[in-house]
N, C-alpha and C positions, 0 to 999 in steps of 0.2 A: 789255628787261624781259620779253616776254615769253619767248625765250628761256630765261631764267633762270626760270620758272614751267613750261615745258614740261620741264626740269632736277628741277624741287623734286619733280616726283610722282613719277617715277618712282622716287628718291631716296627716300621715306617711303615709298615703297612695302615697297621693300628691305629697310629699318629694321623694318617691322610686323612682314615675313615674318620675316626673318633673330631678330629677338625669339619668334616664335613656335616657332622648331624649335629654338631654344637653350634654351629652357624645357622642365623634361623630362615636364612635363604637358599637358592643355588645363585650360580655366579655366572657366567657368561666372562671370557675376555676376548676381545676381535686383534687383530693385526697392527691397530693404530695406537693398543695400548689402552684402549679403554676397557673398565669394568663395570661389568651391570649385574646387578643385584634385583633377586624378585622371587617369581615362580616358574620353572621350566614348562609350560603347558604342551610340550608337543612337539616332535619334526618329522616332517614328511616332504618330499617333493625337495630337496635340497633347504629347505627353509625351519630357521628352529623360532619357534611361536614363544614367547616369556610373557609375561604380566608382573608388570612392575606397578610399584604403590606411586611412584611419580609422572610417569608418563603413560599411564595403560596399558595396551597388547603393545607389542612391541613382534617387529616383523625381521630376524637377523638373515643372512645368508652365511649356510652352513661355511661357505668356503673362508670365511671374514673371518672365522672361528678357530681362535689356538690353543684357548681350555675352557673347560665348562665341568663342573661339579653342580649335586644334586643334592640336599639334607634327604632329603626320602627317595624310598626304593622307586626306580621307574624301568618298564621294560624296553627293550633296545632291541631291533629285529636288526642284522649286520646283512652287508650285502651277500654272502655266502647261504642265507635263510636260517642264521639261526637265530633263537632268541635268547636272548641272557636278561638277567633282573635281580635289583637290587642299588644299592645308594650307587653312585657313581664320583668318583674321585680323578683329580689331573696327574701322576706323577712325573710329568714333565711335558711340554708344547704339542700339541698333537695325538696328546695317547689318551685312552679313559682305560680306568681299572674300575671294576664293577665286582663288589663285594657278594657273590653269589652265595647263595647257601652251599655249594658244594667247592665254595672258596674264588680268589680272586682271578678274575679273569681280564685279562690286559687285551688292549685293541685298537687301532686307529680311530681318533674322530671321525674322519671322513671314512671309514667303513662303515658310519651308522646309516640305516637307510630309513629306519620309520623308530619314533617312541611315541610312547603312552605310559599313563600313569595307572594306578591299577583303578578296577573302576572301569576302564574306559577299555574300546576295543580299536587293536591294532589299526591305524589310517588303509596300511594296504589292505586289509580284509575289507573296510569300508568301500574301497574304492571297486572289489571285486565285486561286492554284494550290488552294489550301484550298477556295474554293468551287466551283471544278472539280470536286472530288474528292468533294465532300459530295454534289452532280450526278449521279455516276459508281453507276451501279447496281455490284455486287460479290456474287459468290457466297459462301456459306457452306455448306461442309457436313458432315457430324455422320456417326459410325456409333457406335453403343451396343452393348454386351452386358449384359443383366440375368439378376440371379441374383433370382428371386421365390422369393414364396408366395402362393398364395390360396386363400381359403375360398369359397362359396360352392355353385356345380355341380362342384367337383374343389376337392381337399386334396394339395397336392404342390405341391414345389418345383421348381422347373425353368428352363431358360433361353429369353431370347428375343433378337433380332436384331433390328435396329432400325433403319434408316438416315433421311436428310434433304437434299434439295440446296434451299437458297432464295437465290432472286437479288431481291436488293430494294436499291432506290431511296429517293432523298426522298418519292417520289409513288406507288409500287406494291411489291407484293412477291407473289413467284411464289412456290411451294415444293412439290415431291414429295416424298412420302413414301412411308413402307413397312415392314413389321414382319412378322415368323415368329414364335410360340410354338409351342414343343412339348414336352410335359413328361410324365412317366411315371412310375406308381405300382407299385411290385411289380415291375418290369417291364412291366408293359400299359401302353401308349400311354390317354393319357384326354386330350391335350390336343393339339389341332392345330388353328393358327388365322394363315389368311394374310390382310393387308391391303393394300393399295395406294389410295394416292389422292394429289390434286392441289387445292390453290387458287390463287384467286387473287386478288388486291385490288389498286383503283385508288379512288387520293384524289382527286376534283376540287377540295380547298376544303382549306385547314387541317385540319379535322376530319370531315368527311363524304364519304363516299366509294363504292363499288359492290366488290360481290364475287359468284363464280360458287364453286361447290367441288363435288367429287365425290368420291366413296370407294366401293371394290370390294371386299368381306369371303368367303372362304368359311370357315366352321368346323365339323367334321366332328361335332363333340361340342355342338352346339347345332342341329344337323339343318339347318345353313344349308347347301345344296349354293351358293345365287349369291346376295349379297344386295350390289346399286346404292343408294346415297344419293348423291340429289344436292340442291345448292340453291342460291339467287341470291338475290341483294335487296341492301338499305344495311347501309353500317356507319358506324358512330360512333365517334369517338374521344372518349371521356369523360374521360380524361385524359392526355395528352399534356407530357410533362414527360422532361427527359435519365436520369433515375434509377426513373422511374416510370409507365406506362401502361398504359392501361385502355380497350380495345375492345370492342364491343357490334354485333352483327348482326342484323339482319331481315329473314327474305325467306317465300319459299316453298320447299317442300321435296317431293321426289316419290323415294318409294321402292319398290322391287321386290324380293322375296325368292321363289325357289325353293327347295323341300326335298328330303330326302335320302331320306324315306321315300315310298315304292311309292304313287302313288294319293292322295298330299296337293297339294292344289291348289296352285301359284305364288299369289303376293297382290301386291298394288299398292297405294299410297294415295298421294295428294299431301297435305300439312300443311305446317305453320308450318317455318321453319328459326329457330331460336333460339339465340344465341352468346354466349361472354361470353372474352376472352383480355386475361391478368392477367400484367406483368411488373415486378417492384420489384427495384433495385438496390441494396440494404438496408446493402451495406459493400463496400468491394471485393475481399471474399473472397468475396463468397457473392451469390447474386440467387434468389430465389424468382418462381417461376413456373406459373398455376394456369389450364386450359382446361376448357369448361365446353360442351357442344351438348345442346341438347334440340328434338326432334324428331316431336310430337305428328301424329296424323292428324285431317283435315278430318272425316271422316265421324263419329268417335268419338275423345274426344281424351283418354279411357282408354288409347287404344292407341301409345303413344308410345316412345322411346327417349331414354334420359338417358347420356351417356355427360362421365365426369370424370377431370381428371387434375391433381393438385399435385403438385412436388417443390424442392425446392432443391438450387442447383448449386454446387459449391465446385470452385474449380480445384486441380489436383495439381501443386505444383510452383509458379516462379515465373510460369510463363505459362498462357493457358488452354489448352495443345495437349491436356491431358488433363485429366477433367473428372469429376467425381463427382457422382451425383446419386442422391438419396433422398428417396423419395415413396409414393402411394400412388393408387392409380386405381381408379375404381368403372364398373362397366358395369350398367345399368338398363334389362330388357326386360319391358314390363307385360303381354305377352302373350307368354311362352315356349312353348317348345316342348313336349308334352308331360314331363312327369317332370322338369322342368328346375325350378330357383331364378331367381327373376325378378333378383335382386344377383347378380354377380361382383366382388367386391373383391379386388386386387391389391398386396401390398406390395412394393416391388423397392427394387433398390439395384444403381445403372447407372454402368459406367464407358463414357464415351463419349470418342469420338478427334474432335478438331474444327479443322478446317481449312479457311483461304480460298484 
C-alpha cells in the first residue's frame, strides 16, 4: 500500500504538469468562478498582469485569485526571499507546485511576492535599482545663446552666452553659473557685462533646508569695476509637488561694489538675502520657470537690488537636447550710478543645448 501511494504522487504530478504545457495558455481562476485564459506577464505589488487575446493587459488582484497555472517556466520570488522557477501547476485552490529542476515544490498563491518570465528581470530588483538611482546625484548642464533687446540704460539688440553645471540630489543641489553680454549700437560698444557665481542648497527635512550663494559681476556701462554678493540662511519648499515647485529663502546678505570712476569710494553693506524660485511643468511641451532675489541693505533699505527672471521652455524636437526659451528679465538698482536708470529690462529669446 504504501508503495502504490508513494507511485500515485509522483504520477499526478506528471498528469498536472504534462496538462499544463499542453495547454497553449496559462489560466488565471478568481473567486467568482471565472476563467481567463492568455499569458501570465507578471505580479508584483499584489497585482498579477495577463495579456489576453480578447480584452488585452488585463489588471487582476492577487487576492481575487484561487488557481493560476503557467505552460512555461516563470520565476516566483516567495515572500521568505526565495526564488523558485519553472511551469507552474494548481493542485488544488490556493496552492501552486512549481516543477523545479531539482523537483516539485508546493506553496501558497498568496505567498508569491513578485514573478517574471525569463528574459525579464525580477520587479523587486527593479524597484531597488529605481531607488538607487533617485539616490544617485547626476549633472546637468545647459549653454544658451540669446538674441535680446532692452530698454532701459541702452536700446539695442545684441547677444549673450550663458552657461550652467548643477549636480543635484534628492537632498542638495550644487550649481555654477555664468553669463557674457555685449551688444553694440552704431558700432560703439555700450554693453559689457560679466557674471559668474555659485550656490548651493541642502535639505535636512522634506521641506526645509540651508543654502550659502555668491555672485561676481563686473559691468563697464554701470561703473561696476567689482561687485561680490553673497548670502546664506533657510529655504523653504512651499511647494514640492513632481510637476510643480515653489522655493522661498532667507538669510543675510553682504555686498561690496568698487567703481570705475577715479576717486569714487568702494561701498559695502550687509542686508536681507531674499528668494523666491518658481518651477511648473504646465504640459510636456513646455515648463515655465520664474526667479526672483531681492537684496535690500541693513543700514537704509532704500538701497536695495531686485533682480527677475521669467521664461518658458519648450523643447526643439522630440527630446529636450535642444531647448527654446522666451522670456524676459528685469534688473532693479535703487541707487545707480550716476546718469544711469535704476530698470534694465530684458527681452530674449534663448536657444539652449542641454545635456547630462
Amino acid at each position: 500500500m504504501g508503495k502504490r501511494v508513494k507511485l500515485i504522487k509522483p504520477l499526478l504530478s506528471f498528469i498536472l504538469f504534462a496538462a499544463a504545457v499542453l495547454s497553449a495558455a496559462d489560466v488565471v481562476e478568481t473567486r467568482d468562478g471565472s476563467r481567463i485564459t492568455g499569458t501570465i506577464t507578471g505580479i508584483d505589488n499584489g497585482v498579477i498582469t495577463m495579456t489576453t487575446p480578447f480584452a488585452g493587459d488585463l489588471k487582476i488582484r492577487q487576492t481575487e485569485v484561487v488557481r493560476l497555472e503557467t505552460a512555461q517556466p516563470m520565476f516566483l520570488r516567495l515572500n521568505t526571499g526565495e526564488v523558485v522557477s519553472g511551469p507552474v501547476a494548481a493542485p488544488s485552490s490556493g496552492e501552486l507546485a512549481v516543477n523545479t529542476t531539482g523537483g516539485v515544490r508546493t506553496t501558497g498563491l498568496q505567498a508569491v511576492q513578485t514573478s517574471w518570465r525569463p528574459g525579464q528581470t525580477d520587479p523587486l530588483e527593479v524597484a531597488r535599482q529605481k531607488e538607487l538611482d533617485e539616490l544617485r546625484r547626476s549633472w546637468q548642464y545647459r549653454v544658451g545663446l540669446d538674441i535680446t533687446g532692452r530698454d532701459g540704460n541702452t536700446r539695442n539688440f545684441k547677444n549673450a552666452l550663458r552657461f550652467s553645471a548643477t549636480l543635484e540630489g534628492p537632498t542638495d543641489r550644487l550649481r555654477f553659473y555664468g553669463s557674457y553680454l555685449r551688444g553694440k549700437d552704431r558700432g560703439v560698444t555700450n554693453e559689457d557685462e560679466l557674471i559668474l557665481g555659485t550656490n548651493y542648497t541642502n535639505f535636512f527635512s522634506e521641506r526645509m533646508g540651508w543654502y550659502v550663494r555668491t555672485e561676481f559681476e563686473r559691468d563697464r556701462f554701470e561703473d561696476i569695476d567689482f561687485r561680490s554678493t553673497s548670502g546664506a540662511g533657510l529655504t523653504y519648499r512651499i511647494i514640492n509637488q513632481p510637476r510643480m515647485s515653489l522655493e522661498g529663502n532667507l538669510g543675510l546678505s553682504y555686498r561690496y561694489e568698487d567703481y570705475r570712476t577715479p576717486g569714487r569710494e568702494s561701498d559695502d553693506d550687509i542686508g536681507l538675502d531674499v528668494g523666491l524660485k518658481f518651477n511648473w511643468r504646465f504640459a510636456d511641451w513646455g515648463r515655465l520657470s520664474s526667479t526672483l532675489a531681492y537684496t535690500p541693505a541693513f543700514d537704509d533699505f532704500g538701497d536695495f537690488l531686485l533682480k527677475h527672471d521669467s521664461g518658458v521652455e519648450m523643447p526643439l524636437g522630440a527630446s529636450d537636447f535642444w531647448v527654446l526659451r522666451v522670456g524676459v528679465a528685469n534688473d532693479y538698482n535703487s541707487r545707480p550710478s550716476p546718469g544711469r536708470k535704476k530698470l534694465d529690462t530684458t527681452y530674449y529669446l534663448r536657444l539652449i543645448l542641454t545635456w547630462d
